[in-house]
N, C-alpha and C positions, 0 to 999 in steps of 0.2 A: 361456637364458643362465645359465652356471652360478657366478653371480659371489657369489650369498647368504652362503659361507662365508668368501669371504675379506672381505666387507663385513663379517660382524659380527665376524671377527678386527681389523677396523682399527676396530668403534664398541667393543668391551670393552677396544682399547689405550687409545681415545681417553677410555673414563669413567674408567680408572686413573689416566690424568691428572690428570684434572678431580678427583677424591677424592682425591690426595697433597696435602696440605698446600705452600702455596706457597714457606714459605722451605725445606722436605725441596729441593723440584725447585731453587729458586737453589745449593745448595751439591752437588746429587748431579747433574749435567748432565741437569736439565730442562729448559733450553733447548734445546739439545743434542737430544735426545728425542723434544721438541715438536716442532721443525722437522723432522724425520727423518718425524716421523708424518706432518705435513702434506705433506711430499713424495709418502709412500707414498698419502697418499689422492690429491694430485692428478694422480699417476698412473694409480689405480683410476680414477678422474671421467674421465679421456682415452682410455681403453683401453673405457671404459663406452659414450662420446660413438661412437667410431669403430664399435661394434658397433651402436649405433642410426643409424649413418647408412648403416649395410649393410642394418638390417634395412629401413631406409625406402625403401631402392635395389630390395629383393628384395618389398617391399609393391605398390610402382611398377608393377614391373612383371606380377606376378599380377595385379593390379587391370585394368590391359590387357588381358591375356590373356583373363580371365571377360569383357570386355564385349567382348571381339572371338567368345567361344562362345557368348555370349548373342544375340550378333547372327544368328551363324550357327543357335543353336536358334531362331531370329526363322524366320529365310528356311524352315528344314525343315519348320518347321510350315505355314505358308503353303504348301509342294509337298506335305504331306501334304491338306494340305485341297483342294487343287486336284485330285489327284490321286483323291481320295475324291466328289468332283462327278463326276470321270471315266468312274471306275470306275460310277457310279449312271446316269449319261446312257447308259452303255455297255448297263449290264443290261435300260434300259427301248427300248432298242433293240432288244436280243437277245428280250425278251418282245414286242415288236411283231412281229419275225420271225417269232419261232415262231407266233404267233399269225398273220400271213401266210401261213407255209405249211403251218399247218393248215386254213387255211379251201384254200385252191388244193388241196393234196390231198382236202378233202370235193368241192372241184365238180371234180377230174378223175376222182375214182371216181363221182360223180355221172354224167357223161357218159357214163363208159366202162360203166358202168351202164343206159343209156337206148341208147348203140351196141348193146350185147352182146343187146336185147331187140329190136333193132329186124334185127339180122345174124341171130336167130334166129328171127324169123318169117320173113324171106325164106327161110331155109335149111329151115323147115320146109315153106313152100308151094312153095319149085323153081319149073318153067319156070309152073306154074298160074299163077301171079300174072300173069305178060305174057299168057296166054289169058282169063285174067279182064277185065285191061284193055282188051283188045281184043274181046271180048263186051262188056263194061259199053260200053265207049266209043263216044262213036256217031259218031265219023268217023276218021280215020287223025289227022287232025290232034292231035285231042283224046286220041288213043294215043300220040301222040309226047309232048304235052305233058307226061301222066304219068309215063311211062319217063324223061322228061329231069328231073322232080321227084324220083324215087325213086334217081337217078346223085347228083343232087345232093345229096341228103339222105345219101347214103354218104358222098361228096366231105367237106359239112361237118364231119360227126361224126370222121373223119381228122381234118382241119384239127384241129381244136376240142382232140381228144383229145394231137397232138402241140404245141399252142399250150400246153396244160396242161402237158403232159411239158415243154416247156422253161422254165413257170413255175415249178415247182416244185424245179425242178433250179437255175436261179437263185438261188429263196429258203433252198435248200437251202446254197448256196455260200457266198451272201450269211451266214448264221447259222455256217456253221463259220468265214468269217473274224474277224463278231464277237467268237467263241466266243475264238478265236486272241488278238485284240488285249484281252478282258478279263483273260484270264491273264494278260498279257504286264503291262497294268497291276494286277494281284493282286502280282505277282512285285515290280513296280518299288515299289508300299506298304509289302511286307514289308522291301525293302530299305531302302527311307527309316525305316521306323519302327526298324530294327536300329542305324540311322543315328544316330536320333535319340535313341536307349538310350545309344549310346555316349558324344556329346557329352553328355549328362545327367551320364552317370557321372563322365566327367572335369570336369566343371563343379563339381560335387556335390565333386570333390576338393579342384582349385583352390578353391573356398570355404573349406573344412576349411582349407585351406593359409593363406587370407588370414587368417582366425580367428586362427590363432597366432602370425602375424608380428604382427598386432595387439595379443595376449596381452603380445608378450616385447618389442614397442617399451613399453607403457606400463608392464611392469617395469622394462624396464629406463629410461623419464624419472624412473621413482620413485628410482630409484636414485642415478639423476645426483644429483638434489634431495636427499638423504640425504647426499650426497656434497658437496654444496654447502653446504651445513648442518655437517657436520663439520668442513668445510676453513673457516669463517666462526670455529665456535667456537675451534678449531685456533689459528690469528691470535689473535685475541683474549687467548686463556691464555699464546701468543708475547709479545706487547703487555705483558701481564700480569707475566711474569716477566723481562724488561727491564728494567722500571717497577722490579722488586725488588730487582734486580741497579745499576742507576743508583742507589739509594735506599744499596744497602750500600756501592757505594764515595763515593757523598760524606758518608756516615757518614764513613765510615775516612779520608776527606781532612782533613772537621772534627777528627777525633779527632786526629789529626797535627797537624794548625795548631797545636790549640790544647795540645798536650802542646808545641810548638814556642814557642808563645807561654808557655807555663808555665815552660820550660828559659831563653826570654829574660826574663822576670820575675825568675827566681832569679839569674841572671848577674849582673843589674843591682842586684841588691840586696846581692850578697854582693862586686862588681866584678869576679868571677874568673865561667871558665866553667865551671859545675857535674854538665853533663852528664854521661852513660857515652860514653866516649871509645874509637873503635874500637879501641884500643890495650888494652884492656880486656876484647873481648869473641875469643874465641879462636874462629875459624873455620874449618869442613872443605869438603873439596870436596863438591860438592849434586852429581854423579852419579859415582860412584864406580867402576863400569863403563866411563868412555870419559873420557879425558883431551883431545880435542883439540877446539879451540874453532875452528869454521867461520864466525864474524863477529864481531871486535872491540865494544869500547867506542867508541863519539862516533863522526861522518859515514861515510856509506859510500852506496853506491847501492840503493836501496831496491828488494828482491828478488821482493816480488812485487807486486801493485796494494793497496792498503791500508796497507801495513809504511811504517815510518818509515823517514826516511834518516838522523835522526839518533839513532844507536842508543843505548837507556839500558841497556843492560848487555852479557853476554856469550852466542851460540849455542854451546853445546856437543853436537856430533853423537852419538844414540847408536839402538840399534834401538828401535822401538817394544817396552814392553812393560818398558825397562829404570828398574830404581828410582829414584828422585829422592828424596835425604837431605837433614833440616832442616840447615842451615850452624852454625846453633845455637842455644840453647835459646832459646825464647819462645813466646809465647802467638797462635794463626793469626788473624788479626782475618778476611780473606776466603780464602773456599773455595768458587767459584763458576765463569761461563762467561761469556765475553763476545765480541761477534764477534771482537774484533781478538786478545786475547790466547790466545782458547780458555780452554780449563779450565785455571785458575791458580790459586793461592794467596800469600798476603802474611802474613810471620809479623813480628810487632813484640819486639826484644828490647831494648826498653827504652830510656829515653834518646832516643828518636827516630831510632834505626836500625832499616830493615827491611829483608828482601829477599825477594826477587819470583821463583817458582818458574810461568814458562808452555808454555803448550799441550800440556798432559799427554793423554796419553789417559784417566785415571781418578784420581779425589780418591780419598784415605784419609783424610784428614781434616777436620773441619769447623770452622767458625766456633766462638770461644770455648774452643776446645780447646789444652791446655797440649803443647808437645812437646816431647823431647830432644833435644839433639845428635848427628845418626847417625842420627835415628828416620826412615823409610820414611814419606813424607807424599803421595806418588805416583807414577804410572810414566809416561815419557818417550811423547811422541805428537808428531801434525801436526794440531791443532786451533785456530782461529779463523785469523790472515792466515800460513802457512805453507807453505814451498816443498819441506817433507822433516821426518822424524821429528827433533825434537831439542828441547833444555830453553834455554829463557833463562832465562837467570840475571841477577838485578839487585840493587843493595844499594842504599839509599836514605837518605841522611841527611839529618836535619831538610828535610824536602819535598822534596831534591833530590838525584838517583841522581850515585853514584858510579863509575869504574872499579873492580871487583869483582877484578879481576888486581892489584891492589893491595894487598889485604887475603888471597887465598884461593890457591892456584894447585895442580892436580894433585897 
């Protein structure tokens, strides 16, 4: 998984964060930021999760696979061993053979041996022997019985020698078939043990192969975790700069009441009204690039889910990227980001008028800071409840907004 680079591209976004000072991130769209980060990790965590559940898919099924080769090196071994009994029952057959028809060729050379001595005395004494018998023998009887002994003693030694000739010729048979069925199982060993090299091999892979799917699941659960851990602190630093942004504008709502409560103090003391009276304070248009206003002041139908229907100021359309001018001179009490307004700014000039510059795409300027009339305080966006690139415009007097086409117009 080649995910290592771009995790620690989102943990050295995510320590920048954590190491900016928190009110830098409330005025330069840190929340903003924050939440972008966290998207992009909970992205990384989902795209992390679906490669772990492929590799658990491709773990699954390797794991199968080795215990269905294991099985099978099970069985090969078992017909090697059977096979190797075989082969040994075989050989101790083929050594009884041989040893069978060498004993049957000692007793058929035996025989033909005790014939050959026994056809060469007759052939050396010829017809004398029947004159012998018939002198030795002392009746015709007892010459017949000899002569019928010495037919038969030829008679046997035939027999004998051809019973041998077809023993041996047997055992002979018999040992070249053995000879035949031991090869046949030498051959069939060699082929099971080549058999058995193979599925080795590939076993021996598939292992190799489980190994690393194992490897790159537990990288990658480290990950996830790392990932879950970031996106936890992520929130948090969110939470965090909410809290600072909530915290600045009810600053700035006190600080209004009570410049309101100080403007009705002085009324009442002096019985006239002593404020700065809009009448006084000389105002330009706030985006100087685009004159047409695409949603009124007070009710209208609320444009996208959040947005109000009753509108405190005016939409004026213009492209992203275009300048937004202070109306005029004062000092910017907020320069911050909030869901609903986006990146705004609120400048007070005095007296308890102020007006309300939202959903910029980027601050120029920040909290405490004094501006001019004319002066460049942001550029025109679609951030926080916005349906298209454009500026609201609001003027605000003593707590409560005005129609701004009143006082300002193109």
């Amino acid at each position: 998984m080649r995910k290592s680079g771009r995790f620690l591209a989102a943990a050295l976004s995510f320590a920048l964060v954590l190491a900016t000072p928190l009110s830098a991130q409330a005025t330069k769209s840190g929340l903003s930021d924050a939440k972008s980060k966290k998207t992009a990790l909970e992205a990384e965590k989902k795209k992390t999760e679906q490669e772990l559940k492929n590799l658990e898919g491709l773990k699954s099924d390797t794991t199968a696979y080795v215990k269905k080769l294991d099985s099978s090196l099970e069985s090969i071994g078992n017909e090697l061993s059977k096979l190797g009994d075989d082969i040994d029952a075989k050989e101790k057959q083929i050594d009884t053979t041989k040893q069978e028809l060498s004993e049957a060729k000692e007793t058929e050379k035996s025989q033909y041996e005790s014939m050959k001595l026994r056809i060469k005395y007759m052939y050396e004494k010829g017809d004398s022997t029947y004159v012998d018998l018939l002198m030795e023998s002392g009746s015709l009887s007892e010459l017949l019985s000899k002569a019928e002994y010495i037919t038969k003693i030829s008679s046997y030694d035939r027999q004998k020698l051809d019973e041998y000739a077809a023993t041996k010729e047997k055992i002979a048979e018999k040992e070249k078939s053995l000879e035949s069925e031991h090869a046949e199982l030498l051959m069939l060993q060699d082929e099971t043990e080549a058999k058995q090299a193979s599925v080795e091999k590939l076993l021996a892979a598939k292992q190799t192969e489980l190994q690393n799917y194992e490897t790159k699941i537990a990288s990658a659960e480290g990950q996830i975790s790392e990932y879950a851990k970031s996106i936890e602190a992520q929130e948090n630093q969110i939470k965090s700069i909410e809290a600072e942004i909530k915290r600045k504008e009810e600053e700035a709502r006190k600080k209004a009441e009570e410049e309101k409560k100080k403007a009705a103090a002085a009324n009442k003391a002096a019985q006239t009204y002593k404020t700065v009276s809009l009448g006084d304070i000389s105002f330009t248009w706030p985006c100087p690039a685009s004159g047409r206003i695409t949603s009124g002041f007070g009710g209208r139908k609320s444009p996208t889910k959040g947005a109000s229907s009753n509108h405190q100021g005016i939409d004026i359309s213009a492209p992203t990227g275009t300048s937004i001018v202070a109306a005029a001179a004062g000092e910017v009490v907020i320069a911050t980001y909030s869901s609903s307004a986006g990146n705004y700014v609120m400048i007070s000039h005095g007296g308890g008028v102020y007006t309300v510059y939202m959903h910029a795409s980027s601050l120029l300027v920040s909290q405490g800071q004094s501006v001019k009339k004319g002066q460049t305080i942001a550029k025109v966006g679609s951030t926080g409840y916005s349906t298209g690139s454009h500026l609201h415009f609001g003027v605000r007097v003593n707590g409560a907004y005005v129609n701004p086409t009143k006082y300002v117009s193109p």
